[in-house]
Each structure stands twice: as C-alpha cells, then as structure tokens.
C-alpha positions as CSV (number, residue, x, y, z in Angstrom):
1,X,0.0,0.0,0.0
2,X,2.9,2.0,0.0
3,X,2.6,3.3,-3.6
4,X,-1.3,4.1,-2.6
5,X,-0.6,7.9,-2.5
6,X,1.3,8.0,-5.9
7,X,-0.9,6.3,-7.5
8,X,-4.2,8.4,-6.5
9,X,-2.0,11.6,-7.5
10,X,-1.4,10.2,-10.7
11,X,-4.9,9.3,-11.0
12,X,-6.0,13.1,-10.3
13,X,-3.3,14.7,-12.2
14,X,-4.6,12.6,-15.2
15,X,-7.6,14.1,-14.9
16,X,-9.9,10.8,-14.3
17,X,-11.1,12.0,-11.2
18,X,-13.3,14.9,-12.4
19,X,-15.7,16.0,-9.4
20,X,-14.5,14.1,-6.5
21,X,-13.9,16.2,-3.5
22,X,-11.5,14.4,-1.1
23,X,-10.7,10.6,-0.3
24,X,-10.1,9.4,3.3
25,X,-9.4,5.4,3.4
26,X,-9.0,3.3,6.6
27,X,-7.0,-0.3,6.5
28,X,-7.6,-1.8,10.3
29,X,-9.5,1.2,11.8
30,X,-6.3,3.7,10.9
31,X,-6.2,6.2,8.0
32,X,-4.1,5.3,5.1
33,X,-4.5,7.8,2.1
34,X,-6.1,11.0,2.9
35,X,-6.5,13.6,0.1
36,X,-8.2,16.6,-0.1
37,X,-9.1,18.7,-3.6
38,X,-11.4,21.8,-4.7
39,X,-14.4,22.1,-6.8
40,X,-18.2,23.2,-6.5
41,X,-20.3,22.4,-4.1
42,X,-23.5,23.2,-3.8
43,X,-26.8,22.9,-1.1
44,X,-30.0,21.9,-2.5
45,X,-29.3,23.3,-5.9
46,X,-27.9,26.6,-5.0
47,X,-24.2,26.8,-6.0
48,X,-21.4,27.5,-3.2
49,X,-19.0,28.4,-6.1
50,X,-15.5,26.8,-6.2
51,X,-14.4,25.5,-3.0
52,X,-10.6,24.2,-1.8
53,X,-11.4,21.8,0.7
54,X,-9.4,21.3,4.2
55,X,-10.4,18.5,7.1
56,X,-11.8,21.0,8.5
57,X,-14.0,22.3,5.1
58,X,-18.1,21.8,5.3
59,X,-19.1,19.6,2.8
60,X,-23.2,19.0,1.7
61,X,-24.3,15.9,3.6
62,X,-27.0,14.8,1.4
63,X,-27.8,11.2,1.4
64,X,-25.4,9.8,3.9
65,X,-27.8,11.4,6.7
66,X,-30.0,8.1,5.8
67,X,-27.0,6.2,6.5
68,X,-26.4,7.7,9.6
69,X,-30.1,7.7,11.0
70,X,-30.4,4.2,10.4
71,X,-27.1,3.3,12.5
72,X,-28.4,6.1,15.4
73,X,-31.8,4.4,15.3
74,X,-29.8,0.8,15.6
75,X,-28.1,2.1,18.9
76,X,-30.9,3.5,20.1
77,X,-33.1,0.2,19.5
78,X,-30.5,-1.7,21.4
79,X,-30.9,0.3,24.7
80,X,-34.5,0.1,24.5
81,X,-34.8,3.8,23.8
82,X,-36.8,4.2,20.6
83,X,-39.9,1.7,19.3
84,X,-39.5,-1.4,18.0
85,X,-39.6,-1.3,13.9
86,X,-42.8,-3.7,14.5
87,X,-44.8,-1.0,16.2
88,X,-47.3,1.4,14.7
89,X,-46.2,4.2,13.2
90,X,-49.2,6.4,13.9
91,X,-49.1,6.3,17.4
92,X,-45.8,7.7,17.6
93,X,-47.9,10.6,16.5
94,X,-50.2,11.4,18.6
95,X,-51.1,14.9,16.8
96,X,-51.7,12.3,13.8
97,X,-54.7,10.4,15.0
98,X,-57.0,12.2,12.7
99,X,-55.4,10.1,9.9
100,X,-55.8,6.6,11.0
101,X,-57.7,5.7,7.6
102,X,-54.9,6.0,5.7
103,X,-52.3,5.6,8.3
104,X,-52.9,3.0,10.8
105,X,-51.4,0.4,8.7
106,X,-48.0,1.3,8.8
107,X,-45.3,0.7,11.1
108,X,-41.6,2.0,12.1
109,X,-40.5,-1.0,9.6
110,X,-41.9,1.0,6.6
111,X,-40.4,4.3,7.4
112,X,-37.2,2.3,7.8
113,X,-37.0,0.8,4.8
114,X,-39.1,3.3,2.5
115,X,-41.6,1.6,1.8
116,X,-44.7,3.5,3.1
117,X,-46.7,3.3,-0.1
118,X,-47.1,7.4,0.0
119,X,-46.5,9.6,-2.2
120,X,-43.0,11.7,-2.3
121,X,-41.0,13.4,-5.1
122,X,-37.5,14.9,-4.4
123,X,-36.9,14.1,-8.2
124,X,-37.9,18.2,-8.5
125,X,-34.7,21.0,-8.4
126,X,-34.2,21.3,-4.2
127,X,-35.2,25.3,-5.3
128,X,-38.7,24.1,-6.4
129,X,-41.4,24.3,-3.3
130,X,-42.9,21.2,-4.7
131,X,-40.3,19.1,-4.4
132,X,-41.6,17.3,-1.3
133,X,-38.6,17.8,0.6
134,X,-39.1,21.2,0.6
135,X,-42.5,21.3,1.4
136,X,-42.0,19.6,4.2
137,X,-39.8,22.0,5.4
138,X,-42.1,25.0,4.7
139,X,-44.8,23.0,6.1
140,X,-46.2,24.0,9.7
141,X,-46.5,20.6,10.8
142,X,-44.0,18.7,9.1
143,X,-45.2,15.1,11.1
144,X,-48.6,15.5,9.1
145,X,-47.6,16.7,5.9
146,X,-45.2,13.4,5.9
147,X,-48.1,11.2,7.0
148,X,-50.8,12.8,4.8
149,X,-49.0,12.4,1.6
150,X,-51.3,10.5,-1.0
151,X,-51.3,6.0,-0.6
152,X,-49.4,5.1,-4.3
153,X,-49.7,1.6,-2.7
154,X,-49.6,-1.3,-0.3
155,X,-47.1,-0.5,2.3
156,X,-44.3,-2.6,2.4
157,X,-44.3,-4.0,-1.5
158,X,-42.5,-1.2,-3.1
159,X,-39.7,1.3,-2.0
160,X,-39.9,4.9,-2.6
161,X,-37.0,7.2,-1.7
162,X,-38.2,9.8,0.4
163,X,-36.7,12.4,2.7
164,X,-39.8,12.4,5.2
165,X,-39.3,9.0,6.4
166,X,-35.9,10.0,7.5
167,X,-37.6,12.7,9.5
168,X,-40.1,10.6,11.1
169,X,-37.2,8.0,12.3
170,X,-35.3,11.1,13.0
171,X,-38.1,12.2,15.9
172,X,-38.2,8.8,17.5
173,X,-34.5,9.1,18.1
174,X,-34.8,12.4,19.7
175,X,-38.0,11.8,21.7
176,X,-36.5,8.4,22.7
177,X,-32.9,9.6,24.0
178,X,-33.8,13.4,24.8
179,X,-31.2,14.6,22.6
180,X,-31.2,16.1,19.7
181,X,-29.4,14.0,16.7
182,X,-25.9,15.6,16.4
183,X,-25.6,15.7,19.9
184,X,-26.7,11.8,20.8
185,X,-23.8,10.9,17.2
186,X,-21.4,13.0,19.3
187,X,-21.6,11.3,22.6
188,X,-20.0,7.8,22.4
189,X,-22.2,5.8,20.5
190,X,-20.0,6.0,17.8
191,X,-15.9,4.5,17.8
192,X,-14.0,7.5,18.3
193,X,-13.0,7.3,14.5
194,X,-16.2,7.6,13.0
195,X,-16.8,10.8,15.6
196,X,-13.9,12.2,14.6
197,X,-14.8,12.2,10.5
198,X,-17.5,14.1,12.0
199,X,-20.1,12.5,9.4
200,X,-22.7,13.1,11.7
201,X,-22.5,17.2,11.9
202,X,-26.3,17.3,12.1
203,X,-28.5,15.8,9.3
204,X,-29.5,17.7,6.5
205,X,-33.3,17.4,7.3
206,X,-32.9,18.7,11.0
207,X,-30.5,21.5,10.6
208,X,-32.6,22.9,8.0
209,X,-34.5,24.6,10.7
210,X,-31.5,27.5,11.3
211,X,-29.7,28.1,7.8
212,X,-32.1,30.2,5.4
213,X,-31.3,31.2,2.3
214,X,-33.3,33.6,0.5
215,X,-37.2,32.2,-0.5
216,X,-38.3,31.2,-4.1
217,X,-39.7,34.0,-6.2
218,X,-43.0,31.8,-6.7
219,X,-43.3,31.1,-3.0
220,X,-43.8,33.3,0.1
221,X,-41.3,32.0,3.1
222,X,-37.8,30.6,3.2
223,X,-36.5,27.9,2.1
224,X,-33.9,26.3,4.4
225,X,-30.2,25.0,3.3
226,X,-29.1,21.6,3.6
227,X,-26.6,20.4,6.7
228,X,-23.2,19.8,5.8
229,X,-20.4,17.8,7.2
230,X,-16.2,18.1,7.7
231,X,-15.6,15.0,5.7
232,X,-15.3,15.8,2.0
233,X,-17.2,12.9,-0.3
234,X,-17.7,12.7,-4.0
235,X,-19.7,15.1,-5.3
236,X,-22.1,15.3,-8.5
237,X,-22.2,18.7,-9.8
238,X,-25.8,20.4,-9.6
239,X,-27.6,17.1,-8.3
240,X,-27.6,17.7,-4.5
241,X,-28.8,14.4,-3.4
C-alpha cells in the first residue's frame, strides 16, 4: 500500500477523477490515504462556487444522513430507547390520529426501509417548493404533511426514496434519547473514528431549521439550506442528493 498515495496523485493529475472532492481510506480502523481537492459544491441546488477543501471544510451531507439515522436508530433500538420497527407508526404521532384511515397500517418497519406506499418526489430541483422535501420543510407541521402524503400503494411492496421517512425515524431518536441527533452521534455511541470524520454534523433534514437562504420568487417563506459535514465525499455537480 505504500505506492497508494502515488498512484491516486497520478490518477488526479490525469484528470480521471473529475468532481470528487476528497478521499479518506481506513485499512484496520487507521487512516491510510487522505486527500483533499477543490471544486463546486452546492446545497440543495444553490451553487457554493469553487471551493478548496481542508479536514476542516463543510461539505453538503446529502444522502449519507440516511445512513447515519439508520445506524443512530440501531443504537438506540439496542438500549430500549426508541420503538420497535414492528410497532405502529401512527401512534408515535399522537397529533396524527385524525389520519388513522390511511395511516394505521403502517409501522416503524416501513419508514425504515421506504416503503410507506405514499406519495414523495425529491426528483424536482431542491429550489422548487414542490419538491416534497421542501415542502415539508415550509410546512407547519412537518409530522402530518409526511403522513398525509397521497397511498401510491400497499405499504411494504414497493420502495420509494423519500426524505420524510428519514424525518419521522429522525423524531423517535430524539424523543427516545432526549437529545437532539448531532448531539446523541457525538456522545459515544459512535468508535472515536467515525466521531472524529465528523459525518454526523447534524442531518440535512434537522439542521434545515436555522440556515435560510433567500425564498423562491414563486413562493412566500424561506427555504432552508441543507446540513453539511467536515468529511469531504464525491460530489455530483448540480444534483444535490
């Protein structure tokens, strides 16, 4: 593995590595090749021009907040602190209740695992208010707009990527453990490695709530910017998901 290092550099200077932000690999828990480059970044569509990125740079999150939320949930699942994926999801909900028709099927299983039959389309640009994860954040109850989305479908037989059921698992951590995410990733449920890659800066879905940047022409209110984390990944130019 010694040559590791020359051989990525010759793979950037070639040019082959178009768009990819910075590399961290780990062989037996310790860091072997660590790289960092420069290139544009963006949040939810809206261009942070050219960046040069450090270890210390703020990178968009995007999807690897799923990733995380799952794992949090798993921790928090094995100290008894957040329902079991068998139990109803309405009643986590209790401001929900009005919706048992269409809702009292589902459990924490199908927000897991996307597969809640509703309706949800982040396939929109993140500046468009229909895009449903936007909506949700512009909604005034964001639990209900999740749960009151349109049925597409028997829960459980098909999977639909969706931002909201993120959210929904996302509450059951923080009611469960009292903590909000960021802070109960920071505490030591994590090895001390994965805290210090600082992947879990605070998902994109909950710190959405502080950072606003200016609202869409076609819609009153703000729109809210997407978390971002220290550990430079790939990234996609214009696609911020």
């Amino acid at each position: 593995m010694s040559d590791l290092g020359a051989r990525f550099d010759a793979l950037h200077a070639s040019g082959r590595l178009a768009g990819l932000h910075g590399v961290v690999v780990l062989h037996h828990g310790e860091p072997i090749l660590e790289r960092y480059l420069q290139g544009e970044d963006w949040v939810w569509g809206r261009s942070l021009g050219h960046v040069v990125f450090t270890p210390e740079t703020l990178h968009d999150l995007r999807s690897i907040t799923k990733s995380v939320v799952s794992l949090l949930y798993g921790i928090a699942l094995q100290r008894g602190l957040v329902p079991p994926p068998t139990a109803p999801l309405l009643a986590q909900f209790p401001g929900c209740a009005d919706l048992a028709p269409t809702c009292a099927h589902l459990t924490v299983a199908h927000a897991l695992s996307m597969t809640m039959g509703t309706d949800w389309n982040e396939r929109l640009p993140y500046t468009d208010p229909n895009n449903s994860e936007i909506a949700m954040e512009m909604a005034p109850d964001r639990w209900r707009y999740i749960l009151s989305r349109d049925v597409l479908g028997p829960a459980g037989e098909g999977w639909i990527y969706g931002g909201g059921a993120v959210a929904l698992i996302g509450h059951l951590i923080e009611r469960g453990t009292g903590q909000d995410l960021s802070a109960f990733a920071a505490s030591p449920v994590l090895p001390a490695r994965d805290r210090r890659a600082r992947m879990v800066a605070r998902p994109r879905w909950h710190r959405l709530r502080r950072v606003r940047p200016a609202p869409h022409p076609t819609r009153a209110g703000p729109h809210r910017a997407g978390g971002r984390t220290a550990r430079p990944v790939a990234g996609r130019p214009g696609h911020p998901r």
